[in-house]
BAFI-3210 file (N, C-alpha, C; in Angstrom, 3 decimals, decimal comma, padded with zeros to 6 digits):
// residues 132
n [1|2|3|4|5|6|7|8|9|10|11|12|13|14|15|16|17|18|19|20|21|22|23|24|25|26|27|28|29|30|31|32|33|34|35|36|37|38|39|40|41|42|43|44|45|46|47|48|49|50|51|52|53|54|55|56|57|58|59|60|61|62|63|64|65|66|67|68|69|70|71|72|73|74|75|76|77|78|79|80|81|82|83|84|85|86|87|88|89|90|91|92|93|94|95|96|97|98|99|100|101|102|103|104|105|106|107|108|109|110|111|112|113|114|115|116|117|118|119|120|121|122|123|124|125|126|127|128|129|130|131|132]
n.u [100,147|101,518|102,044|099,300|098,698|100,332|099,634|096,528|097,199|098,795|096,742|094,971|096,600|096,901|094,047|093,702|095,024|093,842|091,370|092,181|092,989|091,757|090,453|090,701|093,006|093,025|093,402|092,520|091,967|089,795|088,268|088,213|090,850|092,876|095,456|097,251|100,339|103,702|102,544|100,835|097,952|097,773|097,431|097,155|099,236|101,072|101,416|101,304|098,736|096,433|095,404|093,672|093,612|091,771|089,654|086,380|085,445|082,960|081,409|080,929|082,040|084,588|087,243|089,224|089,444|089,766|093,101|093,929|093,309|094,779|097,356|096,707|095,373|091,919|091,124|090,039|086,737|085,311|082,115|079,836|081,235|081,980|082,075|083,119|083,312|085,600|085,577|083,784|081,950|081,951|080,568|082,182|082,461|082,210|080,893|082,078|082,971|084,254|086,677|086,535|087,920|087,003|085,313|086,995|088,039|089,816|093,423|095,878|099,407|100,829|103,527|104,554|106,233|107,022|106,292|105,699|106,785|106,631|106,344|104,420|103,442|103,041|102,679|102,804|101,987|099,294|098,947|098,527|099,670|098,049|097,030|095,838]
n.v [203,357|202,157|204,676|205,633|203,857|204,062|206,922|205,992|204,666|206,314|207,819|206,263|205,770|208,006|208,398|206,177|207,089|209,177|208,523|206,601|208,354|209,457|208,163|207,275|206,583|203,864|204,204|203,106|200,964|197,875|195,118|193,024|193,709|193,421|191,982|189,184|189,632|188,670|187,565|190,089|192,025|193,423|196,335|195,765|196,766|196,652|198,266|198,382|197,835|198,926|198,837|200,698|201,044|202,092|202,714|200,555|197,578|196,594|198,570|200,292|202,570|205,243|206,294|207,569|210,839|213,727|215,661|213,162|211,709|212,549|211,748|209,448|207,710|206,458|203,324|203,671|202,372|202,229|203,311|201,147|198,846|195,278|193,492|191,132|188,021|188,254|190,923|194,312|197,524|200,484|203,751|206,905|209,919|211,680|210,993|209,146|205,992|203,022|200,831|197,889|195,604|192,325|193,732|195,959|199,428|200,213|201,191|203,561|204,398|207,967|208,364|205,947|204,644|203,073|200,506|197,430|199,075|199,274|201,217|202,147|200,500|199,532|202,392|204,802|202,648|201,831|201,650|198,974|196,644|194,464|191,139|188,736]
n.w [037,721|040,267|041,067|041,753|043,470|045,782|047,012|047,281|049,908|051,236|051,746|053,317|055,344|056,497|057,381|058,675|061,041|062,054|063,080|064,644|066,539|068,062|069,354|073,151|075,731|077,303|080,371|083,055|084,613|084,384|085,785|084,472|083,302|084,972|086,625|088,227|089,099|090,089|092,254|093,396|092,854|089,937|087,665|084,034|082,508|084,349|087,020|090,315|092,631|095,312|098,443|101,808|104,840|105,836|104,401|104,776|104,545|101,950|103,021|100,861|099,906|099,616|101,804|100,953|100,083|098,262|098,647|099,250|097,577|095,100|095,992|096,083|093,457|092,380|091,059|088,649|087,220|083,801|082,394|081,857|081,893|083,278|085,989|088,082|090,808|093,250|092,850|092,627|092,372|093,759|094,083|093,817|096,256|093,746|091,623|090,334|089,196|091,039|091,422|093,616|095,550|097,610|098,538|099,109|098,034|095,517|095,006|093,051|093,707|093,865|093,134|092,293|089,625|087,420|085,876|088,276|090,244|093,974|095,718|097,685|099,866|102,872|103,238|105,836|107,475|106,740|103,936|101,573|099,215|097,203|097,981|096,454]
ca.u [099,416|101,948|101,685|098,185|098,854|100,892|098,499|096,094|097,930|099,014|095,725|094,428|097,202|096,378|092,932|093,926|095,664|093,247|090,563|092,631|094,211|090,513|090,145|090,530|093,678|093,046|094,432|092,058|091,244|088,144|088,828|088,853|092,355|093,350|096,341|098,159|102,003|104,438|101,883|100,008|097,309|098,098|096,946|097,430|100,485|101,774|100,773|100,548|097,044|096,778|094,168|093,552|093,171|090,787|088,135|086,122|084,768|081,896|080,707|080,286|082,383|086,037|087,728|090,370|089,307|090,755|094,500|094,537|093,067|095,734|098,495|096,376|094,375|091,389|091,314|087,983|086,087|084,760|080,720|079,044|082,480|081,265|082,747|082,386|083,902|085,511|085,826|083,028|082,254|081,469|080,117|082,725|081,417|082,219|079,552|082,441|082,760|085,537|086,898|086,824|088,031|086,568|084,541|087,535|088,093|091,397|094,058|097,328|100,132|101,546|104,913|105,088|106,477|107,706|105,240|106,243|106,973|105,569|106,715|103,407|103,727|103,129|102,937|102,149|101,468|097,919|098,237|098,999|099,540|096,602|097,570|095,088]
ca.v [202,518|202,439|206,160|205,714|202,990|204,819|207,108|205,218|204,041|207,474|208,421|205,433|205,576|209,159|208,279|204,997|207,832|210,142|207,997|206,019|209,273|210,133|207,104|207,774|205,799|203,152|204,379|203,139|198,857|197,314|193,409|192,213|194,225|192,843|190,668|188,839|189,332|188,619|187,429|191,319|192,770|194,908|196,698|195,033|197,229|196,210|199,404|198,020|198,381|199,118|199,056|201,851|200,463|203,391|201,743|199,553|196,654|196,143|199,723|200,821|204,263|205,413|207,532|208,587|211,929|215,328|215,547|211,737|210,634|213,383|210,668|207,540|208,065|205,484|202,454|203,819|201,754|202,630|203,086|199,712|197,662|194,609|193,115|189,746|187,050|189,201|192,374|194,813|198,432|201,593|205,078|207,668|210,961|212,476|209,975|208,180|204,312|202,852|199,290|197,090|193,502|192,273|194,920|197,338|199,933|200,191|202,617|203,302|205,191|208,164|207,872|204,725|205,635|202,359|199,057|196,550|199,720|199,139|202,222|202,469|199,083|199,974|204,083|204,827|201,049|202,177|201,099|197,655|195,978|193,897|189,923|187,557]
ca.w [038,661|041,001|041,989|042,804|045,259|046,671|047,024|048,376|050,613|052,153|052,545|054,053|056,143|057,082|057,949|060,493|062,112|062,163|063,514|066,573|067,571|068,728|070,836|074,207|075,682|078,082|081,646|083,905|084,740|084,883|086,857|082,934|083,068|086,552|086,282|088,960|089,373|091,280|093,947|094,077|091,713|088,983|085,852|082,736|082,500|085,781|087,882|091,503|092,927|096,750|099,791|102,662|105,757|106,590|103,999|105,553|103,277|102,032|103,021|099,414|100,157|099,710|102,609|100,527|098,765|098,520|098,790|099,598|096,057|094,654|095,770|095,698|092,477|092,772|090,395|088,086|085,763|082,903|082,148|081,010|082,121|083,827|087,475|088,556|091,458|094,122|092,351|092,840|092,094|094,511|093,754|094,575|096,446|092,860|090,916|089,317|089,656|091,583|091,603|094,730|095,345|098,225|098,944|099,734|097,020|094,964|094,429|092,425|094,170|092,259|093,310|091,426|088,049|086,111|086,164|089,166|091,497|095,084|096,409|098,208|100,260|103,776|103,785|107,002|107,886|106,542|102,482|101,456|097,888|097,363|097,501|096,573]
c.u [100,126|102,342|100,499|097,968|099,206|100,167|097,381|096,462|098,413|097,777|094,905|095,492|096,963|095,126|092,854|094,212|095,037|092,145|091,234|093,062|092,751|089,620|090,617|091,845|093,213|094,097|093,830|091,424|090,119|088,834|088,554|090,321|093,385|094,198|097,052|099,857|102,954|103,511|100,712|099,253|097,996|097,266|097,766|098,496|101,427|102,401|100,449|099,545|097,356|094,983|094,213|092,833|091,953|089,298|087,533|085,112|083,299|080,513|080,608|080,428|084,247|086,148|088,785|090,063|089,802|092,096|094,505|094,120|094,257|096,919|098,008|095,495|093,920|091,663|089,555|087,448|085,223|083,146|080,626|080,159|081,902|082,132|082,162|083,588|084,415|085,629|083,977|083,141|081,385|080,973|081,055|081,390|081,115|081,381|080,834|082,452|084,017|085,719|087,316|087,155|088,140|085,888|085,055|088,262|089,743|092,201|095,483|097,710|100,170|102,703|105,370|104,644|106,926|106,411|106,565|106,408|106,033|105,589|105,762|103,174|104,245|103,432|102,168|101,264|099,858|097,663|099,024|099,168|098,387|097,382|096,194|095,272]
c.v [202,473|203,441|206,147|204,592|203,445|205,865|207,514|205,161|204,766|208,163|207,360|205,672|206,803|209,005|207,784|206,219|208,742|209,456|206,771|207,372|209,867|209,008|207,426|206,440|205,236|203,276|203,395|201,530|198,965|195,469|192,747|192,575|194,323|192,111|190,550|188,787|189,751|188,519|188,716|191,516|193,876|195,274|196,194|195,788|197,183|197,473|198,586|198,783|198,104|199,395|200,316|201,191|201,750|202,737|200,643|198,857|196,350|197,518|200,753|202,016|204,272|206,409|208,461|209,525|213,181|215,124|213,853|210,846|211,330|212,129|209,316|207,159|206,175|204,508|202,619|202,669|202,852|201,921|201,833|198,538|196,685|193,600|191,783|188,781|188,574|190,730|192,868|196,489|199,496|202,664|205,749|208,955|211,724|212,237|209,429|206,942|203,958|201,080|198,833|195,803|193,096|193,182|196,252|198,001|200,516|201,411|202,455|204,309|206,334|208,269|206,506|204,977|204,266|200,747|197,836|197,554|199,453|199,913|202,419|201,769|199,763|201,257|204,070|203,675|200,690|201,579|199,801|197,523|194,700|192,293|189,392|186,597]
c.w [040,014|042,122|042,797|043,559|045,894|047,271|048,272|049,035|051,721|052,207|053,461|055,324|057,139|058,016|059,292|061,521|062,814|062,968|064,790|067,053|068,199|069,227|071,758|074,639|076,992|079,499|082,896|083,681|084,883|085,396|085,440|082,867|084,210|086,270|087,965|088,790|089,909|092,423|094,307|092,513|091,459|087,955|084,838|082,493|083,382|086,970|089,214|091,977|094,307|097,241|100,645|103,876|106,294|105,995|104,870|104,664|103,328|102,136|101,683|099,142|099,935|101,248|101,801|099,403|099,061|097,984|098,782|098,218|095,092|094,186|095,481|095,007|092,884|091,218|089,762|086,818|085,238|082,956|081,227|081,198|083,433|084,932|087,720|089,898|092,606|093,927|091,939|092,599|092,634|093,672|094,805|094,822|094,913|091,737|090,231|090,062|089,953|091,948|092,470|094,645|097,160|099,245|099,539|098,369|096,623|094,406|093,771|093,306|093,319|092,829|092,399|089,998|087,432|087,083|087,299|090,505|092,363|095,835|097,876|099,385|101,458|104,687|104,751|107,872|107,388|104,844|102,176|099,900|097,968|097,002|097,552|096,805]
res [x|x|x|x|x|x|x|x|x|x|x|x|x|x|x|x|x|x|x|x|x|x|x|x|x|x|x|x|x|x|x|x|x|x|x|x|x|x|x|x|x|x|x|x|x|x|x|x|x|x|x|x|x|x|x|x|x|x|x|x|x|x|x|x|x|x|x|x|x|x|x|x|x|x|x|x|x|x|x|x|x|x|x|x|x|x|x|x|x|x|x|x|x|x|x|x|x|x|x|x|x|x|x|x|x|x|x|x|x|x|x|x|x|x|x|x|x|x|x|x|x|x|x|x|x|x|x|x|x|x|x|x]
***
């Protein structure tokens, strides 16, 4: 009896494994996975999130594509993820969906490699950390 728990047990265990490892891992926020800290938005992993003074709010567009989304990948939601209070959500040129908070659309650095980095925090006086 004890063998076939065991068993069990290693094939169930097989299975769990087999069936999360073909979930898709959660990289990308939706403003449910918005957290405040230290004063600046982040991702629920504490990924500072950044502005582009080039956007201009409210206009329902990114400027930063090409090379410039390369370094300042946008902040995408996911299909059917639902936005509310000042967080809002554009159409990039590429048809994906891109997360705004107050109508100016959000980006992660990539230079910033460990959660809390702000590396990004006034490149070219042009990107900001987002304070609410």
């Amino acid at each position: 009896m004890n063998f076939q728990f065991k068993i069990l047990a290693a094939v169930a265990a097989c299975f769990l494994l087999v069936a999360c490892s073909g979930m898709p891992d959660v990289k990308t926020p939706s403003a449910d996975f918005i957290k405040i800290n230290n004063g600046i938005l982040t991702s629920s992993y504490g990924k500072t999130i950044y502005t582009f003074d080039k956007d201009q709010a409210n206009s329902g567009k990114s400027e930063c594509i090409a090379t410039c989304a390369d370094n300042w990948p946008p902040v995408y939601v996911e299909p059917g993820i639902k936005v509310s209070g000042d967080f809002s959500v554009i159409n990039r040129n590429n048809g994906q969906k891109q997360l705004a908070y107050k109508g100016k659309p959000l980006y992660f650095f990539a230079k910033d490699k460990n959660p809390g980095d702000k590396t990004g925090d006034g490149v070219n006086n042009i990107w900001h950390v987002v304070t609410p």
